[in-house]
N, C-alpha and C positions, 0 to 999 in steps of 0.2 A: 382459403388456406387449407393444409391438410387435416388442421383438426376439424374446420369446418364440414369439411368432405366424406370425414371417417366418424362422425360423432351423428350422425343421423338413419334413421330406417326410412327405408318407402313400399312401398309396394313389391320392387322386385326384389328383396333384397332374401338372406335366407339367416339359416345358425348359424353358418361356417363366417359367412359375410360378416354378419353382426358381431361373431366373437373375434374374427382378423380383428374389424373395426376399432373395437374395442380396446384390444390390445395394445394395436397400435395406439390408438390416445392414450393409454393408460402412460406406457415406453416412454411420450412425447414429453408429457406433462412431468414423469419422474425425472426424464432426463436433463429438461431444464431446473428440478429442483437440486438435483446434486452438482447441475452444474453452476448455479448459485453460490451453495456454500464453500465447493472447490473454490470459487472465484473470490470469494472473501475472504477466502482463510490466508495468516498470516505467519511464515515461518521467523526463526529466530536466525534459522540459517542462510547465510547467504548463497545465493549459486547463483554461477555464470547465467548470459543469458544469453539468447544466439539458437534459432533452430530446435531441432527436435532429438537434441542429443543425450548424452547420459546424463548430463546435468539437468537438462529441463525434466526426464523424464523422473529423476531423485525427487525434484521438486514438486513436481506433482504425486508422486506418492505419499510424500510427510504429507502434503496438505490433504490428502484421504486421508490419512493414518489420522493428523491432528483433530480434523473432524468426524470424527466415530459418533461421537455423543449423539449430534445433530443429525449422521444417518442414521442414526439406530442398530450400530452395530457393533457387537462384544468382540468382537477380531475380525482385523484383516487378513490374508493372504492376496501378497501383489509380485504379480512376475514381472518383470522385467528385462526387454532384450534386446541387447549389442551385435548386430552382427558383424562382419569383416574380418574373423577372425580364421577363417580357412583359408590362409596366404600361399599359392603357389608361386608368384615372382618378386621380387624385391621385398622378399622380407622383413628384412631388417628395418629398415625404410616405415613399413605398412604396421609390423609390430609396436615399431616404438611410436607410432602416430595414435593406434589403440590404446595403448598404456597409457600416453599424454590424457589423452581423451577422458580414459578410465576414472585417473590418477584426479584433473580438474573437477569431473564429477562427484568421487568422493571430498 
């Protein structure tokens, strides 16, 4: 596996090598621990489910916002983003499907 791969020295190996290496394990092994606690956490709110839209992406924000504690972190800042909204033909049509969109998410 790749931590297996990147978690060891040999003979050729150098600084650069060993601290990529490194890194990446470190990245691998964080990312599965945040993505733990994301995966546990429990909102109060409901949100739609379906794809990777503004509503799922809501909900994954609370669930980092609700668990700070457990990352270890005194505030978040989380951007989040919608695009479709540079409409040049059917408008109105395209507008009000954004809005919908927006509107279920909040």
């Amino acid at each position: 596996t790749i931590l297996s791969l990147n978690n060891s020295s040999s003979l050729h190996s150098n600084v650069f090598g060993e601290t990529w290496s490194s890194t990446a394990h470190q990245s691998l092994l964080e990312n599965e621990k945040l993505y733990d606690i994301i995966e546990n956490a429990e909102t109060e709110t409901h949100f739609p489910d379906g794809g990777f839209n503004v509503a799922a992406k809501l909900k994954m924000a609370s669930k980092i916002i609700l668990q700070h504690k457990k990352r270890g972190a005194d505030r978040d800042v989380i951007h989040l983003k919608m695009s479709g909204w540079d409409t040049h033909s059917n408008m109105q049509d395209r507008f009000g499907k954004l809005l919908d969109e927006l509107n279920t998410g909040l």
